[in-house]
C-alpha atoms as one frame of an Amber mdcrd trajectory, in Angstrom:
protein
  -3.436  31.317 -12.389  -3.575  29.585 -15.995   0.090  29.830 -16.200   0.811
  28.153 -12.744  -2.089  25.508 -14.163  -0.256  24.883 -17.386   3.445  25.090
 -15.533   2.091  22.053 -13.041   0.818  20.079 -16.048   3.960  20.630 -17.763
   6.069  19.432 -14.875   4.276  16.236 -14.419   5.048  13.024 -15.842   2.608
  12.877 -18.605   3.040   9.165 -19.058   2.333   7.884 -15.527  -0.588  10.548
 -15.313  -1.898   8.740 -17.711  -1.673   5.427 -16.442  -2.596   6.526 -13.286
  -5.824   7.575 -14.519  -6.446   4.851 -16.697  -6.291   2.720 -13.468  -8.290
   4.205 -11.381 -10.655   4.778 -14.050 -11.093   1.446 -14.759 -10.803   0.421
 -11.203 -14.212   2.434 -10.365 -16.074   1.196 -13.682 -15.018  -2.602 -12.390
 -15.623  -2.077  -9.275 -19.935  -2.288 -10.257 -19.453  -5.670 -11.865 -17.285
  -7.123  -8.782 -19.126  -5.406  -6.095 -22.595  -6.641  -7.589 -23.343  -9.330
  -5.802 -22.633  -7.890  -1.835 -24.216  -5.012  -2.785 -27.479  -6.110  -4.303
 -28.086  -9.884  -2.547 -25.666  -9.507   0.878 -26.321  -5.958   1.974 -29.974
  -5.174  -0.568 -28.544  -2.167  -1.625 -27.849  -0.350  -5.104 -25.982  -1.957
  -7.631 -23.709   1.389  -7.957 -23.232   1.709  -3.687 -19.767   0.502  -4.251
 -19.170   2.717  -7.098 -20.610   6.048  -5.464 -18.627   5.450  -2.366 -15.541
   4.767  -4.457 -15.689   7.899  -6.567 -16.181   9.966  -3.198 -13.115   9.048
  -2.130 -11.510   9.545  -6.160 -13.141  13.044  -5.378 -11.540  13.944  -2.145
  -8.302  12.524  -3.583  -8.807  14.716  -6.603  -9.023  17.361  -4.004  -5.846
  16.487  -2.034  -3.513  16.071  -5.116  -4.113  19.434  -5.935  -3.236  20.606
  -2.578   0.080  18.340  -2.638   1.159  19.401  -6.036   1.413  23.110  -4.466
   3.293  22.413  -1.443   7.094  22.130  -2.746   8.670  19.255  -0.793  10.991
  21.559   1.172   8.013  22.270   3.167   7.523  18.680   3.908  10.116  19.085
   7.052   7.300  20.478   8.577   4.346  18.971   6.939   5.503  15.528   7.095
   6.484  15.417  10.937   2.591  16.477  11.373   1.111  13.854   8.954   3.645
  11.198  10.584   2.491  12.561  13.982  -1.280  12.667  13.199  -1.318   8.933
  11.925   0.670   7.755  14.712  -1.705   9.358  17.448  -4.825   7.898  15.019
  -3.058   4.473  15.278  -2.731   4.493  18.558  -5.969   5.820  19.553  -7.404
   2.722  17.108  -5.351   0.037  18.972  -7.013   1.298  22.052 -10.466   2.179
  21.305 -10.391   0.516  17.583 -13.457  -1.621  15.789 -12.865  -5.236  15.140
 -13.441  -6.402  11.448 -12.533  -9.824  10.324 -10.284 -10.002  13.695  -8.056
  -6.962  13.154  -8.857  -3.771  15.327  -7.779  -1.494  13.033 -11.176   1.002
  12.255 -11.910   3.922  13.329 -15.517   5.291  12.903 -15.341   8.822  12.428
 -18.481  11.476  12.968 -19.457  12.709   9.582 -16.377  10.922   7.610 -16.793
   7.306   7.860 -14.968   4.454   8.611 -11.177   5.302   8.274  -8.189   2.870
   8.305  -4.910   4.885  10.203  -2.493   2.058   9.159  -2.927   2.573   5.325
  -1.781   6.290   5.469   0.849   4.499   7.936   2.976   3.574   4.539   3.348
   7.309   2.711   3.594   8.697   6.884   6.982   5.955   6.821   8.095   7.144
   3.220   8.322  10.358   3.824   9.654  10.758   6.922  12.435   8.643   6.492
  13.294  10.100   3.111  13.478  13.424   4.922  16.009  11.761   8.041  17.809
  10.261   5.040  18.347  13.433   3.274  19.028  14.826   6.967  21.899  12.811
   8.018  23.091  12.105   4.564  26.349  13.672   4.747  27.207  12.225   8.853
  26.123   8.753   8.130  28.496   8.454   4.773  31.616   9.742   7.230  32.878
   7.623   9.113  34.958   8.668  11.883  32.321   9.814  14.003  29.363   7.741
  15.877  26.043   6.873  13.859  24.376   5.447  16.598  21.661   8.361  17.608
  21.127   8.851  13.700  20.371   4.969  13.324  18.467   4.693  15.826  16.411
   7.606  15.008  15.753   5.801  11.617  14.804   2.833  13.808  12.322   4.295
  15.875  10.683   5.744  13.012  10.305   2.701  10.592   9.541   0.394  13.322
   6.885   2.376  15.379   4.281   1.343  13.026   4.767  -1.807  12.410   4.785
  -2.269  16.446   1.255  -0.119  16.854   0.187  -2.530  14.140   1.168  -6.075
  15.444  -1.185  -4.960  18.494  -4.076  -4.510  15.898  -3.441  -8.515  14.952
  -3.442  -7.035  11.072  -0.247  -9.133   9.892  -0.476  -7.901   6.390  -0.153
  -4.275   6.843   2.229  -4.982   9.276   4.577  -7.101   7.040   4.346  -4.687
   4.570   5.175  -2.065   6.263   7.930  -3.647   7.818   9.121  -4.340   4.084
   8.993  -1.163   2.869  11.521  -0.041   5.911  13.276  -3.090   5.073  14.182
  -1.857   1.695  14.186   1.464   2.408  17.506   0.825   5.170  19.100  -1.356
   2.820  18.794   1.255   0.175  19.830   4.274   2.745  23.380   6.262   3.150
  24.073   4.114   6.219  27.320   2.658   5.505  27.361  -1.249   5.040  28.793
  -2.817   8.063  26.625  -0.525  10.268  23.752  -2.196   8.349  25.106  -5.623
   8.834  25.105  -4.962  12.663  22.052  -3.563  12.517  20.142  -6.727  10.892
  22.225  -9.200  12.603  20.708  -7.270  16.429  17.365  -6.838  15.016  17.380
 -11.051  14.255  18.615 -11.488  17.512  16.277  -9.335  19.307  13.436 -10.574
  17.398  14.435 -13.987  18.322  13.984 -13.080  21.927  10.881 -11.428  21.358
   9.183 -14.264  19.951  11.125 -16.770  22.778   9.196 -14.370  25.827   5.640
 -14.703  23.899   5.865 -18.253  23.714   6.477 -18.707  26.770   3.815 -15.913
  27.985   1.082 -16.231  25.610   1.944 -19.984  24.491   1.905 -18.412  20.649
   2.532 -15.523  18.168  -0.029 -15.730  15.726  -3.958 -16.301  16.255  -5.476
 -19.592  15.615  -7.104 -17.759  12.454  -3.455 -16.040  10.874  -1.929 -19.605
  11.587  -4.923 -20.579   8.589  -3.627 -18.900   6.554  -0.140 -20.259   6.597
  -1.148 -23.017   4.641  -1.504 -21.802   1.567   0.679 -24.134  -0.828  -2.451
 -26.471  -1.500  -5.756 -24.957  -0.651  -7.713 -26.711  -2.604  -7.166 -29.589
  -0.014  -8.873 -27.627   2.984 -11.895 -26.406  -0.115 -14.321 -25.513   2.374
 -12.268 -23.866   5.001  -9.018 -21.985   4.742  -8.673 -22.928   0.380 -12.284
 -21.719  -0.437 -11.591 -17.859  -1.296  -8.238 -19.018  -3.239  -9.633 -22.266
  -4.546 -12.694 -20.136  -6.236  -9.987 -17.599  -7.235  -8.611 -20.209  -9.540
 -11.808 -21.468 -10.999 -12.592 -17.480 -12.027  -9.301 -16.829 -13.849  -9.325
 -20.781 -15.927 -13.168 -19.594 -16.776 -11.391 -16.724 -18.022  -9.942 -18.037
 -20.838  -7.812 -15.976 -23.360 -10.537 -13.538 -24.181 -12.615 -13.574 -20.842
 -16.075 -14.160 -20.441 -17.497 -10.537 -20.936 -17.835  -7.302 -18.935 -20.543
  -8.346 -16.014 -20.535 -11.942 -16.624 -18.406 -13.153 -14.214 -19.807 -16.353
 -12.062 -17.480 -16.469  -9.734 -18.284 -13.274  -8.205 -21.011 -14.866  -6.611
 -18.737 -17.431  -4.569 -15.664 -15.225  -4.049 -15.989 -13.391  -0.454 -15.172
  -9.944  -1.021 -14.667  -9.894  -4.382 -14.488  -6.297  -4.858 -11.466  -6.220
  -2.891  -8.784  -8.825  -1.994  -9.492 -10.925  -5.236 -10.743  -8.142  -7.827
  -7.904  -9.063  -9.688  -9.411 -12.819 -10.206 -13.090 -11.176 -11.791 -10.672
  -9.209 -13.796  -9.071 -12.309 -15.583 -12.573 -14.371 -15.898 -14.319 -11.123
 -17.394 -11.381  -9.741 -19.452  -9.408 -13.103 -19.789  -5.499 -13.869 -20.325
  -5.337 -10.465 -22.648  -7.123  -8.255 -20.229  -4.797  -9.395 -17.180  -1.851
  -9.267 -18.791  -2.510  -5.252 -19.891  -3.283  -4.895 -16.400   0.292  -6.096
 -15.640   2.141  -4.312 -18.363   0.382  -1.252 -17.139   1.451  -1.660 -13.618
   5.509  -2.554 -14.943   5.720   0.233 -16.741   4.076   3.054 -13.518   7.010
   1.283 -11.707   9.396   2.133 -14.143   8.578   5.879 -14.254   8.375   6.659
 -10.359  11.864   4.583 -10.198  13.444   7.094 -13.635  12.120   9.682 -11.474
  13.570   8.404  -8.511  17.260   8.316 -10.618  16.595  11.632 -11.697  15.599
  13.529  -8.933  17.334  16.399  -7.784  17.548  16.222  -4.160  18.142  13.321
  -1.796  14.458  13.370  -0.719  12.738  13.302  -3.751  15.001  10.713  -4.465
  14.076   8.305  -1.494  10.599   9.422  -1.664   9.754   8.042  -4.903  12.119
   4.746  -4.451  10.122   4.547  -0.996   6.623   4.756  -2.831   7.666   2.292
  -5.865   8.340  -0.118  -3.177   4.962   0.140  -1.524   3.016  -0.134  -4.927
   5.293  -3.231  -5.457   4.478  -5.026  -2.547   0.686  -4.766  -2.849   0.817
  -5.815  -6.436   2.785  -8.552  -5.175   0.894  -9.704  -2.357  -2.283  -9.466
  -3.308  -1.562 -11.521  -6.677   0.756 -13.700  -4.655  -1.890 -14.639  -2.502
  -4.615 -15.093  -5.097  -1.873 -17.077  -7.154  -1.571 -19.243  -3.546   2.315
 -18.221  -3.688   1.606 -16.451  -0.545  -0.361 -16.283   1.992  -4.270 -14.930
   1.999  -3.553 -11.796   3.954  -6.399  -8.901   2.957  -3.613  -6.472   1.218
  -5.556  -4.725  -1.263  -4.460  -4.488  -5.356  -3.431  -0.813  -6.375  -6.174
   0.979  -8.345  -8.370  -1.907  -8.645  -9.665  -2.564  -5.313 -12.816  -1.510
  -3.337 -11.520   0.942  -0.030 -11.247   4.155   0.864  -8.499   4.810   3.104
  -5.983   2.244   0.732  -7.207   4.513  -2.549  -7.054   7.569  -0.930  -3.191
   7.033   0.410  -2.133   5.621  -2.810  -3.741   9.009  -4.647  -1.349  11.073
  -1.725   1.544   9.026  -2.650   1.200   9.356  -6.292   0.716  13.167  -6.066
   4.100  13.197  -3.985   5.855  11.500  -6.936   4.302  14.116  -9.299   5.356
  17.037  -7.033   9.045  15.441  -7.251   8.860  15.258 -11.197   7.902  19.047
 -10.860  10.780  20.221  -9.080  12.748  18.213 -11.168  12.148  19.471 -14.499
  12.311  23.387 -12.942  15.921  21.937 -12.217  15.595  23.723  -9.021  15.090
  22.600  -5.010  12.148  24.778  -3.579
């Protein structure tokens, strides 16, 4: 048993394990400071609620890396057509029978387990499954006398179910991203060029449509509320309606300074709504300053950089796609979230890697994370298992 302990350890990247933990680590410690003020004045609870139910879910993820890092990724032909299956029947059953917060039906309240959020484990569900059709049809799609058609739309169907399900749940962000990771996914796949072009070209066209028949059903696309948040370029003109999360945002990371104002002190916490989660990053730079958010970046380029080495270096076609697949979703978050704190983008709830407040986010992320360490396993055994 201690030699399959210390033949794991030695198979993982050492370098992203540590900045993995250093993270989340940090992450749960901030998470007191930023949490503070909904915890103690909004909801009268303990100062460390937050933190408790954070490091539950750091537990259980603990729990389920060690699981992953067992499994070799052969067995994921299996294993990930019943995790793709199980979230899509969750997903569904939460569009249906879902709870409403802040105007997206995506909760599920679950006896003895909380609240759970389907569409977050939506993103590894995608990754995986399509790095396993990828590594599939490899060697068909890159021929090309014979038809791709049942292959590509087989890819299709599974990148786009989710972001479908999802639309119905009115939660755009998810949805978008999502739909990005796909998106870069397919350009990234074996499918040969011009069958992509087509591909993107119909998908325009049909979208097109579908957004032609809605108008003319449901007189719009978007609710009153997601339209909001569409202008985002000023916000400080509309202060006390659609710019007040954002416009606060700013006034937390000039307070900031170079230095910060020190650990707990942050003001703004008390004016930012939900500033444990979709603007953590903003108590960050007021308590830690220019120096502390800028670590926090550098940290984040260089996890990138190791999941996409091990995505060059991996020794089968899954493992490759798999990691590229999960790089992209950690990309997109970081870039969303800051992009909408930064106003660059629109306000849209994505949650920051490691950093924010929420269980079913943190606990996908820590699944996604253990698939990339699994990968660097079986690639320094030089051998697919």
């Amino acid at each position: 048993m201690i030699k399959n302990i210390r033949k794991t350890l030695n198979g993982m990247d050492k370098l992203l394990l540590i900045i993995t933990l250093v993270l989340f680590i940090f992450g749960l410690l901030n998470i007191v400071t930023a949490s503070s003020q909904v915890a103690v004045v909004r909801y009268k609870s303990s100062l460390y609620d937050y933190f408790n139910k954070q490091l539950r879910i750091l537990l259980v993820g603990i729990v389920a890396t060690i699981c992953i890092l067992r499994v070799p990724t052969s067995h994921y032909k299996l294993w990930g057509n019943v995790f793709f299956i199980g979230v899509l029947v969750l997903s569904i059953f939460v569009s249906v029978k879902g709870e409403v917060w802040s105007g997206n039906k995506n909760w599920i309240n679950l006896p003895g387990i909380g609240y759970l959020q389907p569409s977050e484990f939506a993103k590894p569900a995608v990754i995986i499954s399509l790095s396993l059709l990828f590594e599939k049809f490899y060697r068909r799609l890159r021929t090309k006398n014979i038809s791709h058609l049942n292959m590509i739309v087989t890819i299709l169907a599974c990148g786009l179910i989710f972001p479908l399900i999802i639309f119905t749940q009115k939660d755009m962000g998810t949805m978008c991203v999502i739909f990005a990771i796909f998106g870069v996914m397919f350009l990234a796949s074996p499918i040969l060029k011009k069958e992509k072009f087509i591909t993107i070209v119909g998908g325009i066209g049909l979208l097109g449509v579908c957004i032609i028949i809605m108008l003319m059903v449901a007189g719009n696309v978007l609710t009153d509320s997601q339209n909001s948040r569409l202008h985002y370029l000023n916000p400080c003109k509309d202060y006390e309606n659609t710019g007040y999360q954002i416009c606060n945002g700013y006034i937390a990371i000039n307070s900031g300074g170079l230095t910060g104002v020190g650990i707990g002190q942050s003001k703004q916490k008390s004016y930012i709504p939900e500033a444990h989660t979709d603007s953590v990053f903003a108590i960050i730079a007021e308590e830690y300053g220019y120096i502390g958010g800028s670590i926090i970046l550098l940290l984040y380029l260089i996890l990138l950089y190791r999941i996409l080495k091990l995505a060059a270096n991996a020794n089968t076609i899954r493992g490759r796609y798999m990691c590229f697949g999960i790089a992209t979703y950690i990309f997109l978050h970081i870039i969303v979230n800051l992009g909408g704190l930064f106003g660059l983008l629109p306000l849209t709830g994505i949650p920051l890697p490691f950093l924010s407040y929420g269980g079913s986010f943190t606990l996908a992320l820590i699944i996604s994370l253990a698939v990339v360490q699994r990968i660097s396993i079986e690639t320094k055994n030089q051998r697919v298992l």
